[in-house]
BALOBA-1460 file (C-alpha; in Angstrom, 3 decimals):
// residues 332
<rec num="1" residu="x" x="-3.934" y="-6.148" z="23.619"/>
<rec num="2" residu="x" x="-3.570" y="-9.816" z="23.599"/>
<rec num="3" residu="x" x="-0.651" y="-11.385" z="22.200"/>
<rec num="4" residu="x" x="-2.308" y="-13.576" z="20.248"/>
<rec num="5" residu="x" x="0.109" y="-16.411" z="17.806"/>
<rec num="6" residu="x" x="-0.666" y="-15.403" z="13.932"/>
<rec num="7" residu="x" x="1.109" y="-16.439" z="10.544"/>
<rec num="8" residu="x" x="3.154" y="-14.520" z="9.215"/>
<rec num="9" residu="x" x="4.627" y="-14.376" z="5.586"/>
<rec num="10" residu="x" x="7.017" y="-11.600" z="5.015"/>
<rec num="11" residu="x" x="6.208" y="-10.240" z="1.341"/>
<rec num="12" residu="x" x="9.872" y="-11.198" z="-0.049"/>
<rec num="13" residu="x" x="9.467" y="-14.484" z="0.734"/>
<rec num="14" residu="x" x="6.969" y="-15.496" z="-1.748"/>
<rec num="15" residu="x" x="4.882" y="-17.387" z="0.820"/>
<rec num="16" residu="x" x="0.697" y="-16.864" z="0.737"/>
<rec num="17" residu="x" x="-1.034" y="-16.836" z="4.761"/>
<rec num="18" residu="x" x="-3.440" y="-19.561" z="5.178"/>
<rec num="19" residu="x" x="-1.049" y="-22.682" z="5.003"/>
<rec num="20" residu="x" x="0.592" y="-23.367" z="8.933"/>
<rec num="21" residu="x" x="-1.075" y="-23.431" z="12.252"/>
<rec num="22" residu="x" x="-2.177" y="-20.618" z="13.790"/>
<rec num="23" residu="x" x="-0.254" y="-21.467" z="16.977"/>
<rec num="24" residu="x" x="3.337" y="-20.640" z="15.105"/>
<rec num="25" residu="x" x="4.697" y="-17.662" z="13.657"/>
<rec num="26" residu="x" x="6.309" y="-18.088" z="10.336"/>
<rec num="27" residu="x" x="9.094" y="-15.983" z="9.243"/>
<rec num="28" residu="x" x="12.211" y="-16.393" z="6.564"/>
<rec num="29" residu="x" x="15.807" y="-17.021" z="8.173"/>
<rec num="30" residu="x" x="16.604" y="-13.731" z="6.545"/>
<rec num="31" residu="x" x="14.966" y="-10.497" z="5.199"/>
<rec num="32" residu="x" x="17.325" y="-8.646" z="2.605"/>
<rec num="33" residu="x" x="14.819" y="-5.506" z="2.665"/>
<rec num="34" residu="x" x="12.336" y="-4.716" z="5.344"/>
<rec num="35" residu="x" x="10.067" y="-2.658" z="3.319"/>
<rec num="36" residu="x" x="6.872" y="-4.999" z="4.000"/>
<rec num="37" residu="x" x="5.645" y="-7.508" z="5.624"/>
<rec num="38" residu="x" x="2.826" y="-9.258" z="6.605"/>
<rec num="39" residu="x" x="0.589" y="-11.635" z="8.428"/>
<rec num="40" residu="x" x="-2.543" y="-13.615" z="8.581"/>
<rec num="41" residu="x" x="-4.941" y="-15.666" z="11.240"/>
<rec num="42" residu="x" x="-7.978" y="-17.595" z="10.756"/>
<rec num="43" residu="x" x="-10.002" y="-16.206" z="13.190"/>
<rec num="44" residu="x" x="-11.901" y="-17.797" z="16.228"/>
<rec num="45" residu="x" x="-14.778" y="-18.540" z="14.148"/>
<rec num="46" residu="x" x="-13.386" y="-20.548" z="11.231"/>
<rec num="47" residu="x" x="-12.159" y="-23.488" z="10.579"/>
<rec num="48" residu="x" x="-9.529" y="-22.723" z="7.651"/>
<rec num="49" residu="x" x="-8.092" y="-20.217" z="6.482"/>
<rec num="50" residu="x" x="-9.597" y="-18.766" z="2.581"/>
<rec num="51" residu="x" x="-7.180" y="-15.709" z="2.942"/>
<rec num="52" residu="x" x="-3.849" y="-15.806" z="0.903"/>
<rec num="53" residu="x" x="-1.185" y="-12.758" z="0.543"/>
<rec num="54" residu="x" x="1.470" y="-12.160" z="-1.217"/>
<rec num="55" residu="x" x="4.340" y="-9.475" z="-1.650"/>
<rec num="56" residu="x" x="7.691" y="-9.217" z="-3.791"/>
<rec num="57" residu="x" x="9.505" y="-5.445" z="-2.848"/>
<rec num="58" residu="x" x="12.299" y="-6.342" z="-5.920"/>
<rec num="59" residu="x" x="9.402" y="-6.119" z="-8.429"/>
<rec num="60" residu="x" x="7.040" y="-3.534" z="-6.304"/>
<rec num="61" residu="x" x="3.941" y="-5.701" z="-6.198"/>
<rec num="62" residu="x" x="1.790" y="-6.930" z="-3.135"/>
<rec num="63" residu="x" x="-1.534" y="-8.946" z="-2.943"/>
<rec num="64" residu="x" x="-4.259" y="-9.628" z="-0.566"/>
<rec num="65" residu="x" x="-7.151" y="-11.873" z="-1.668"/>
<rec num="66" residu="x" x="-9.821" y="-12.924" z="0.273"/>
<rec num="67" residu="x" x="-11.887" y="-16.028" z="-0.695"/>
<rec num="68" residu="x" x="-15.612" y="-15.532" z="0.085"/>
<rec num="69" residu="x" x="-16.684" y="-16.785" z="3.719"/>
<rec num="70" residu="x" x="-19.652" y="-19.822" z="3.485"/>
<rec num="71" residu="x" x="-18.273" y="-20.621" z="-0.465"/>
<rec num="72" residu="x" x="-16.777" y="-23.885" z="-1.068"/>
<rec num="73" residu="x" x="-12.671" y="-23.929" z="-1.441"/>
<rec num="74" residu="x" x="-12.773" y="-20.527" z="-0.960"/>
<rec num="75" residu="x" x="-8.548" y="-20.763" z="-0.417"/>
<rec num="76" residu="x" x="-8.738" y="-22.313" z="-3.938"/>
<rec num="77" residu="x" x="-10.059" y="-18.660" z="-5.352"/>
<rec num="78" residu="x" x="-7.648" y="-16.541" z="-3.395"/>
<rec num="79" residu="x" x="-4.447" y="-18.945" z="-3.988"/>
<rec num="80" residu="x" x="-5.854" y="-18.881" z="-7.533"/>
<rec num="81" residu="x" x="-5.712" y="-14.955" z="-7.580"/>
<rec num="82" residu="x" x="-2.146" y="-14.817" z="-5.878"/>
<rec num="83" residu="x" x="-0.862" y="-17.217" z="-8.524"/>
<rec num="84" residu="x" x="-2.102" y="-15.466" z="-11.482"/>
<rec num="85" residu="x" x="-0.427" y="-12.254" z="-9.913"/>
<rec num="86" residu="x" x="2.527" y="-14.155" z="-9.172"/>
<rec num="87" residu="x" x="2.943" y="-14.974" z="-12.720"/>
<rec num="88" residu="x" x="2.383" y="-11.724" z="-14.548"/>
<rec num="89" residu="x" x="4.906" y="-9.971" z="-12.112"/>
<rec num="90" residu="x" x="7.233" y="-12.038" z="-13.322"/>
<rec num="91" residu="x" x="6.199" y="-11.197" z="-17.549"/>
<rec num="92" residu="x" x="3.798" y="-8.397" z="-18.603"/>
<rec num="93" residu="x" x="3.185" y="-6.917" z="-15.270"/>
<rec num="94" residu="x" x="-0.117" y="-6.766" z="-16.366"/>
<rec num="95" residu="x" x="-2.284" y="-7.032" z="-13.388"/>
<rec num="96" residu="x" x="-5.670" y="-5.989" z="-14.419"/>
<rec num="97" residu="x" x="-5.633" y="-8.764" z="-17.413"/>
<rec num="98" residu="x" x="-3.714" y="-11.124" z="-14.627"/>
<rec num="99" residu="x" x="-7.307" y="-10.799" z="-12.773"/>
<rec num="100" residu="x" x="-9.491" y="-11.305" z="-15.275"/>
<rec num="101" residu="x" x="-7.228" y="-14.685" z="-15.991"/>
<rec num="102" residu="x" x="-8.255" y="-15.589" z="-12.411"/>
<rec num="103" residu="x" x="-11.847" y="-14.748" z="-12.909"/>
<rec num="104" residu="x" x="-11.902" y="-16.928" z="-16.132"/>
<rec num="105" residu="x" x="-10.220" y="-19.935" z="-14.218"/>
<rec num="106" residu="x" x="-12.301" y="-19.664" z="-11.233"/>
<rec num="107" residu="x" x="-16.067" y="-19.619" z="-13.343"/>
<rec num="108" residu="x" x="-15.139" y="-22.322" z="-15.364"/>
<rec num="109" residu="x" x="-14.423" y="-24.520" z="-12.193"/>
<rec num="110" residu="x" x="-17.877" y="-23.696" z="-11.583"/>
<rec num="111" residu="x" x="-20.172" y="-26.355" z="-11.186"/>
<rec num="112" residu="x" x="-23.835" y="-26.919" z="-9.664"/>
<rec num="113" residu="x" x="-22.656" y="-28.013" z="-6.373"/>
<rec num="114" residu="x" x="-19.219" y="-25.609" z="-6.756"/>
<rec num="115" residu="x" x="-18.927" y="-21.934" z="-6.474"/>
<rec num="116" residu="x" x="-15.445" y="-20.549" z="-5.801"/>
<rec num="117" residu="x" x="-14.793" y="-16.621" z="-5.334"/>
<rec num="118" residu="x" x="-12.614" y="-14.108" z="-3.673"/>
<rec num="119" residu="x" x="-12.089" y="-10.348" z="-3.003"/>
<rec num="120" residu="x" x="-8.740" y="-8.862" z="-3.782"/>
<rec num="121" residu="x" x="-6.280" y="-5.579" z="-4.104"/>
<rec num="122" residu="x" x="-3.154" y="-5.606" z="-5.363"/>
<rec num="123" residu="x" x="-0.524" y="-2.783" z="-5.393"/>
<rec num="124" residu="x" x="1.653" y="-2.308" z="-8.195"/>
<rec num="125" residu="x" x="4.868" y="0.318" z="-7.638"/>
<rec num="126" residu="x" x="5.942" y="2.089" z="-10.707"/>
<rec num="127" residu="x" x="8.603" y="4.313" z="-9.308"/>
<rec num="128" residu="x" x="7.447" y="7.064" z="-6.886"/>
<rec num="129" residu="x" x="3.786" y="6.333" z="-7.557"/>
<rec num="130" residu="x" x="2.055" y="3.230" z="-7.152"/>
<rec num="131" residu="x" x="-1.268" y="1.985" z="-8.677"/>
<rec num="132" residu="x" x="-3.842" y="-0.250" z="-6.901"/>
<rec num="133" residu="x" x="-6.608" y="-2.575" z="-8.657"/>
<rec num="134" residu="x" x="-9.434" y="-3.999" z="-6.192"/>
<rec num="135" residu="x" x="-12.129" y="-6.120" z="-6.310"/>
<rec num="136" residu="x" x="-14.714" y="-6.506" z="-3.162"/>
<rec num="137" residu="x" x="-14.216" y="-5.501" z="0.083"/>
<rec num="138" residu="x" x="-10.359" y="-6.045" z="0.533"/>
<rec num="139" residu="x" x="-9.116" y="-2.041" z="1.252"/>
<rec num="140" residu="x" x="-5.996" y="-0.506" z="0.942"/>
<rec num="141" residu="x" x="-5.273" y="2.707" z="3.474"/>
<rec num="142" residu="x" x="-2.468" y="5.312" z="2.779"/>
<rec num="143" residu="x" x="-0.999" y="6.159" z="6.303"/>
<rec num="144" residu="x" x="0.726" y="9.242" z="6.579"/>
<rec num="145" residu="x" x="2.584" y="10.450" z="9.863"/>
<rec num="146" residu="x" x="2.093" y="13.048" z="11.839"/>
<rec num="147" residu="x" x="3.099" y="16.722" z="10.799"/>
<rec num="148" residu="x" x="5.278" y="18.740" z="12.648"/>
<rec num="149" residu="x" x="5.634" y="22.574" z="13.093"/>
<rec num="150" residu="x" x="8.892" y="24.377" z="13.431"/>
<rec num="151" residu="x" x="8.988" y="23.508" z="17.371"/>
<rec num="152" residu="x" x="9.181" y="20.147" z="16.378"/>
<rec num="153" residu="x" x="6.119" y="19.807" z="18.511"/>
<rec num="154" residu="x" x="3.558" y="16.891" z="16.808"/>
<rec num="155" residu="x" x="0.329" y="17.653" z="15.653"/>
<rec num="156" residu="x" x="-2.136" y="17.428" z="18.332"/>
<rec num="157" residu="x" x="-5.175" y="17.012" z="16.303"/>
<rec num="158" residu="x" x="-3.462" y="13.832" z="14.628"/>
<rec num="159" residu="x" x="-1.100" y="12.715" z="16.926"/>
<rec num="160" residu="x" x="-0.670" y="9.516" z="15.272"/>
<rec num="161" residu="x" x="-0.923" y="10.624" z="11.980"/>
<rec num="162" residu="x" x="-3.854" y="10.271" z="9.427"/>
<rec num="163" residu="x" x="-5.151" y="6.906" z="7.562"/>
<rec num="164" residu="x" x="-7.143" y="7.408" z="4.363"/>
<rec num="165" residu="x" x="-8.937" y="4.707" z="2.473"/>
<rec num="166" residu="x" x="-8.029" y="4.676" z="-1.064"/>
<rec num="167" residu="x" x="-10.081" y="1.605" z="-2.047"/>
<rec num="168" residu="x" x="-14.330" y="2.031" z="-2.454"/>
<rec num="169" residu="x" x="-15.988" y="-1.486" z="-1.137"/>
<rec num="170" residu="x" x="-18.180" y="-2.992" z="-4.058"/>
<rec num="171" residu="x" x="-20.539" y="-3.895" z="-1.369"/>
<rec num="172" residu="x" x="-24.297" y="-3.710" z="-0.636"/>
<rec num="173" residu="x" x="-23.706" y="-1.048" z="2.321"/>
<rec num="174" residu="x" x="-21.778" y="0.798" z="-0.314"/>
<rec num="175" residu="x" x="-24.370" y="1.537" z="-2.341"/>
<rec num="176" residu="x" x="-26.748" y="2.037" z="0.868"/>
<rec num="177" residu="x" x="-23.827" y="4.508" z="1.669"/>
<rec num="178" residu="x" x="-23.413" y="5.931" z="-1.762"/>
<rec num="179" residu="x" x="-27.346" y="6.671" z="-2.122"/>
<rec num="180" residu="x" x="-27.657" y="8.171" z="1.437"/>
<rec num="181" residu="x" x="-29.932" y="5.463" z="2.435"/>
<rec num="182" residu="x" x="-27.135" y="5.377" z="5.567"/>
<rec num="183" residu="x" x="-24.541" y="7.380" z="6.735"/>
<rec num="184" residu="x" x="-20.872" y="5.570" z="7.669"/>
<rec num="185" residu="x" x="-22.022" y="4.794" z="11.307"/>
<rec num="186" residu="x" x="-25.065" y="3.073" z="10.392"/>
<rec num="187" residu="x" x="-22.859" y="1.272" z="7.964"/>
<rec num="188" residu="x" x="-19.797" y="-0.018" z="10.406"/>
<rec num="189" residu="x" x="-22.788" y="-2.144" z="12.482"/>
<rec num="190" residu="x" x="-24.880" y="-3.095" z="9.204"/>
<rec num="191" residu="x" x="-26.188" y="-6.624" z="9.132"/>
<rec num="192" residu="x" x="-25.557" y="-7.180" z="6.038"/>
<rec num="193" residu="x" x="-22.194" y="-5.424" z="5.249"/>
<rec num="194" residu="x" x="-20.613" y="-8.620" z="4.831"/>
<rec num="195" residu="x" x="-22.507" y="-9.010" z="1.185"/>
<rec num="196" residu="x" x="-20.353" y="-7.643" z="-1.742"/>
<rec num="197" residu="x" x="-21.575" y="-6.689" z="-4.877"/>
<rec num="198" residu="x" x="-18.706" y="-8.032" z="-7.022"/>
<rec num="199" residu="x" x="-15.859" y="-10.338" z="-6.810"/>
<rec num="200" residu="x" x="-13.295" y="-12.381" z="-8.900"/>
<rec num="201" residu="x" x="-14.908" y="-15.997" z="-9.730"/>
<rec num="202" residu="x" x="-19.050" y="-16.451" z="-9.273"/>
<rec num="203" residu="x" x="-21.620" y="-17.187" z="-11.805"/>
<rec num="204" residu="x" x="-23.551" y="-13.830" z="-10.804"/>
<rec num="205" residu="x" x="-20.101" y="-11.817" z="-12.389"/>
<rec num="206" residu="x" x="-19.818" y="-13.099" z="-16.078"/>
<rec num="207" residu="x" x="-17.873" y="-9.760" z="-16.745"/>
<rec num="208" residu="x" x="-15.189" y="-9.040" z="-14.449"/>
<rec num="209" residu="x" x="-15.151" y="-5.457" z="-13.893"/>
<rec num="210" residu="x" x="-11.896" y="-4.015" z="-11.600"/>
<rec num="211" residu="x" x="-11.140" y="-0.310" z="-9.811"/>
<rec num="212" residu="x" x="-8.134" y="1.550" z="-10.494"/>
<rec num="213" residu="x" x="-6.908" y="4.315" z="-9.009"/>
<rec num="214" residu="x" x="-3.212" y="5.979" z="-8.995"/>
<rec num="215" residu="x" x="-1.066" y="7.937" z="-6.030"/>
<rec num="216" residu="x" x="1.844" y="9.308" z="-5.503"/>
<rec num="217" residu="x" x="4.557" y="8.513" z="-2.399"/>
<rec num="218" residu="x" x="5.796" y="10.810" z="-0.118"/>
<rec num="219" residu="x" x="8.056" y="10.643" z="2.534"/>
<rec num="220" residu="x" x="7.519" y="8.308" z="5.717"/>
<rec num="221" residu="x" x="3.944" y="7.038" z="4.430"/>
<rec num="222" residu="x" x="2.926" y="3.290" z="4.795"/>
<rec num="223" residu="x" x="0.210" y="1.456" z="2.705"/>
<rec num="224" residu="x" x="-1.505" y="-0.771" z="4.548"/>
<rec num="225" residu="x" x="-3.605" y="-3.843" z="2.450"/>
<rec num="226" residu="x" x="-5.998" y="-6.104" z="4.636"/>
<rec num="227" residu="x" x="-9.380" y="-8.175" z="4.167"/>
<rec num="228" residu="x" x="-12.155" y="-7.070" z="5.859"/>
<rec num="229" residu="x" x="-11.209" y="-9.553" z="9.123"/>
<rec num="230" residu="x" x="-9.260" y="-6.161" z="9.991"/>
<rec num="231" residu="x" x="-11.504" y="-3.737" z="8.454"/>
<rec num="232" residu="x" x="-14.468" y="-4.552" z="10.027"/>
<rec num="233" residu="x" x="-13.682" y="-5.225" z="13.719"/>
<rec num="234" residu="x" x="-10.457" y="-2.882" z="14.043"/>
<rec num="235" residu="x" x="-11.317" y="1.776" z="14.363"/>
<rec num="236" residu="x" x="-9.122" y="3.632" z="12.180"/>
<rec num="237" residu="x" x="-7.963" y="5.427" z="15.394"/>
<rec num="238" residu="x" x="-6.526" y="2.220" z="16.631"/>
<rec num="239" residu="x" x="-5.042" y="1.378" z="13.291"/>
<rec num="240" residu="x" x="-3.441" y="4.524" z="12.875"/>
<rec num="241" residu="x" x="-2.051" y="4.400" z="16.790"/>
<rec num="242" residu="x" x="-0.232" y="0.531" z="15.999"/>
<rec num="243" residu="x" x="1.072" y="1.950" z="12.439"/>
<rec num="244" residu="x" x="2.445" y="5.459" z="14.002"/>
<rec num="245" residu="x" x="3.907" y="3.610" z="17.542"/>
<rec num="246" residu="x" x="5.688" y="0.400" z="15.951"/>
<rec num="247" residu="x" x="8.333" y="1.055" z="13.223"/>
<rec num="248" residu="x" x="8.898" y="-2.429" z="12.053"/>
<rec num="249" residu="x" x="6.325" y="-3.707" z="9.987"/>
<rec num="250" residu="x" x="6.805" y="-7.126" z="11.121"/>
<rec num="251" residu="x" x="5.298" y="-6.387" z="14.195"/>
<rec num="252" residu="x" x="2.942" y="-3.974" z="13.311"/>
<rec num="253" residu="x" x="1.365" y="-6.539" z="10.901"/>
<rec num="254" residu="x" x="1.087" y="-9.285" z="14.287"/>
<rec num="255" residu="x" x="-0.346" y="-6.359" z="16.311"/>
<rec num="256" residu="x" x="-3.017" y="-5.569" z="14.001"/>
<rec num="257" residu="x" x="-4.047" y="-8.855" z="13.679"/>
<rec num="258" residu="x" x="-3.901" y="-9.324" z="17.280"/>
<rec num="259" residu="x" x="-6.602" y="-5.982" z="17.719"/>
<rec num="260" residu="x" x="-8.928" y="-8.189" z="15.258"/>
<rec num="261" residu="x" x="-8.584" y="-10.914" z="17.854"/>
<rec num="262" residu="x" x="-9.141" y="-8.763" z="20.658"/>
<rec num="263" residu="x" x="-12.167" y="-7.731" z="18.656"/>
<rec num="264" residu="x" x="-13.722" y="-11.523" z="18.539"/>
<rec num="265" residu="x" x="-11.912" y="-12.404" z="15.442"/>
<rec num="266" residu="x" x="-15.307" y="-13.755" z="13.552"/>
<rec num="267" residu="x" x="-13.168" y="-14.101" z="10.122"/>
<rec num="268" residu="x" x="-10.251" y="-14.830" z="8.943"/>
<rec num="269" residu="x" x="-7.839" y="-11.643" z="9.483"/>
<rec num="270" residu="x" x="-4.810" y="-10.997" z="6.752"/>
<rec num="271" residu="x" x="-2.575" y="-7.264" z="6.387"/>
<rec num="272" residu="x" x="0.372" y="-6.608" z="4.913"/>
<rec num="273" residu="x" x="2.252" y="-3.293" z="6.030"/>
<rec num="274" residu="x" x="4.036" y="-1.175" z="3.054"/>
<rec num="275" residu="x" x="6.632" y="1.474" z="3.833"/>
<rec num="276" residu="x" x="6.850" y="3.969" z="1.023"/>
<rec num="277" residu="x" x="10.626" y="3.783" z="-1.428"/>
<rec num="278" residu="x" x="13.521" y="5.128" z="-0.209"/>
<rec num="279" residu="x" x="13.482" y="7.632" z="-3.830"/>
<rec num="280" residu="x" x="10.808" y="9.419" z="-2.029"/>
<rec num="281" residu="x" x="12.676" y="11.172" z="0.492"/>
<rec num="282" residu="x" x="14.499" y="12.428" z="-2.557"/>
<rec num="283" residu="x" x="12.111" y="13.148" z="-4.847"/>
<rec num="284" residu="x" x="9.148" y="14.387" z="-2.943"/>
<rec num="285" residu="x" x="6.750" y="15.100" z="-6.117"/>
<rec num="286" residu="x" x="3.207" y="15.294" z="-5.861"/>
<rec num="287" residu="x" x="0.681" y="13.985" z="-8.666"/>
<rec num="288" residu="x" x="-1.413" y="17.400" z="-7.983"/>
<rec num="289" residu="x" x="1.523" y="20.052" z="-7.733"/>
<rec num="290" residu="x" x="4.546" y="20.758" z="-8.903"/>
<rec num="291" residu="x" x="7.587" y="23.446" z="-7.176"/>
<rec num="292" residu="x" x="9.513" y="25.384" z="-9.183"/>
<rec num="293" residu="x" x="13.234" y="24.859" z="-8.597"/>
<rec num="294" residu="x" x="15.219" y="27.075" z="-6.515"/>
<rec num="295" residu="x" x="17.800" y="29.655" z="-8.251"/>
<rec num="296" residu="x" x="21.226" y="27.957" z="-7.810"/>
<rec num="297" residu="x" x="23.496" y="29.790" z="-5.372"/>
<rec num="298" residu="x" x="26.036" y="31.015" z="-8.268"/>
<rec num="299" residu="x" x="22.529" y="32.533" z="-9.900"/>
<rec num="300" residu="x" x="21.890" y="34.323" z="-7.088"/>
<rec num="301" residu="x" x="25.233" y="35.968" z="-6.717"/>
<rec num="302" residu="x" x="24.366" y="38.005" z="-9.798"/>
<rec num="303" residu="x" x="20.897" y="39.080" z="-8.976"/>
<rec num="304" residu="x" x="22.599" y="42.039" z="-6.756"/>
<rec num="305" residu="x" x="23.350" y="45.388" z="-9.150"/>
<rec num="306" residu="x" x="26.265" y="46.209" z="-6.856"/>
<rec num="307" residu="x" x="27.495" y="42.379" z="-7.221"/>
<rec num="308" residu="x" x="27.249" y="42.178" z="-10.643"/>
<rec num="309" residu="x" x="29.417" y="45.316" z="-10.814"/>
<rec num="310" residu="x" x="32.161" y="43.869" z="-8.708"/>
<rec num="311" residu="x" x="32.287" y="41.026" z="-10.871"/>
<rec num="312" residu="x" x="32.418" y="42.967" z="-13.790"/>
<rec num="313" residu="x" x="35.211" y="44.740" z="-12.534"/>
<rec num="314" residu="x" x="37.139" y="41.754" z="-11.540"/>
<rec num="315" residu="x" x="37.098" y="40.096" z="-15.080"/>
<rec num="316" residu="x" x="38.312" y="43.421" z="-16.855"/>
<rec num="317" residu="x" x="41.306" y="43.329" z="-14.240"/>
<rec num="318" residu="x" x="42.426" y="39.805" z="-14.746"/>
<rec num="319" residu="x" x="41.775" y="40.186" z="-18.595"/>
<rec num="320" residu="x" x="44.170" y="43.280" z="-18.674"/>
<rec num="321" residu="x" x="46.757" y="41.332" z="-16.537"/>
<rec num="322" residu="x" x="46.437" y="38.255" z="-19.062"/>
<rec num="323" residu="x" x="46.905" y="40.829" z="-21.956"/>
<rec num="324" residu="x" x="50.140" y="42.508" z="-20.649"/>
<rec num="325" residu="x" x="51.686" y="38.972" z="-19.422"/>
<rec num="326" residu="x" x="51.235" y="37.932" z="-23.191"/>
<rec num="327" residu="x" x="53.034" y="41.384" z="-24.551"/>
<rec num="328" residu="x" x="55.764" y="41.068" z="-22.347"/>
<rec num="329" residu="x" x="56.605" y="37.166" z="-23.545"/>
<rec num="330" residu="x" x="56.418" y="37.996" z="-27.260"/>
<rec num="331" residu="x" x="58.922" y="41.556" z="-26.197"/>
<rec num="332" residu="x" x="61.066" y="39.316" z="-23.929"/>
């Protein structure tokens, strides 16, 4: 793998990709958490960059937006998109409405000769659960490591663990996928899988209509949120192997990117790399089941007949000694 220069914009530090050469690497002096991170390249192909990202772990939100390839000021509608989310985060932390605000300012900058959009998917963190909005073709993947058996031996039909796409592409191969016109193969080489069906800004989208879903952590899972520079040139298999062999996110985000190069980089290429909270490890619920809490150890004590009698017989003993202790102070 090439180690190619990217831009990278760590999600605390409230900077969006698109914005310094894509010869330097651009990091804060200081991280105070290292929960995410992320980076961003232009590609080989294009001239600017219309990506933008955006991440703040304090407040448990994160942003990718991807401003539609051949459309003019296409950095305009994703910086646009970032902003808006910037801006709720810090008041309702209302993120569906924040993206319709987008959508409103983007169509009425609309005119004959003007037509700004972008794709996007934000994250929102509520806890031990997180929620995710999209619109377009920007994805988010839930990585989870590898199991392990009692041996401690790793999973050999995962080895690097398993990445599941969480977001549905509003695309045109979508709904050639969805009716069974084609199958996921046919899709991944599709001439037209670029097209999207819907997206944030555009005349053809009067009514801006967004996907929700909801998840739950667990322990030692990464999100990972990218446009479809990564998507679309990068396996899953590879994806999974850079997110299960290289800890820090940091690098893991530059490495990714780098595979897109490697790949021909024909767009502009943007991920940010999640790690899930630190309250997971401790509280390790599931949306879809529940476990029943363990008997305490003192419980358990008295679940044994024989036990129980023991400790029967030890109370009556120390009661009797408190009894004549008491007779013989008042007969002094």
């Amino acid at each position: 793998m090439s180690e190619a220069k990217v831009d990278a914009n760590v999600g605390t530090s409230g900077n969006t990709g698109g914005k310094e050469p894509a010869s330097e690497v651009s990091r804060p002096a200081a991280r105070a958490t290292v929960r995410s991170a992320g980076a961003t390249h232009p590609g080989y192909r294009r001239e600017q960059n219309e990506d933008a990202f955006w991440g703040d772990e304090s407040r448990g939100i994160w942003v990718v937006a991807d401003g539609l390839g051949g459309h003019h000021a296409g950095e305009i509608a994703s910086q646009t998109v970032v902003e808006e989310i910037q801006r709720s985060s810090a008041t309702d932390r209302h993120y569906e409405q924040a993206l319709r605000r987008a959508h409103a300012l983007l169509a009425g900058e609309e005119t004959n000769s003007t037509a700004m959009g972008t794709t996007a998917v934000v994250v929102a963190e509520d806890g031990n659960y997180f929620h995710i909005y999209w619109v377009g073709d920007s994805r988010a993947y839930l990585w989870t490591p590898p199991a392990t058996d009692a041996g401690n031996q790793g999973n050999t039909k995962a080895p690097h663990g398993t990445l599941k796409q969480l977001t549905i592409d509003h695309s045109y191969v979508q709904m050639l996928v969805d009716s069974g016109a084609i199958n996921q193969e046919e899709a991944a080489s599709h001439p037209n899988r670029h097209v999207i069906t819907r997206c944030i800004g555009g005349s053809a989208n009067p009514t801006l209509e967004i996907d929700r879903a909801s998840f739950a952590w667990n322990p030692g899972q990464k999100l990972l949120l990218c446009s479809d520079g990564l998507s679309n040139d990068v396996g899953l298999e590879e994806i999974c192997q850079i997110l299960a062999n290289t800890p820090d996110n940091q690098r893991a985000s530059e490495l990714l990117v780098a595979a897109a190069l490697d790949a021909g980089g024909r767009d502009n290429i943007t991920v940010q790399v999640i790690n899930s909270p630190d309250s997971a490890t401790a509280n390790n619920e599931n949306l879809n089941s529940r476990t029943l809490p363990q008997p305490l150890a003192s419980r358990q004590l008295f679940s044994s007949p024989g036990t129980l009698v023991a400790r029967i017989a030890t109370l009556a003993i120390i009661f009797s000694l408190g009894i004549y202790a008491a007779w013989q102070l008042l007969n002094g």
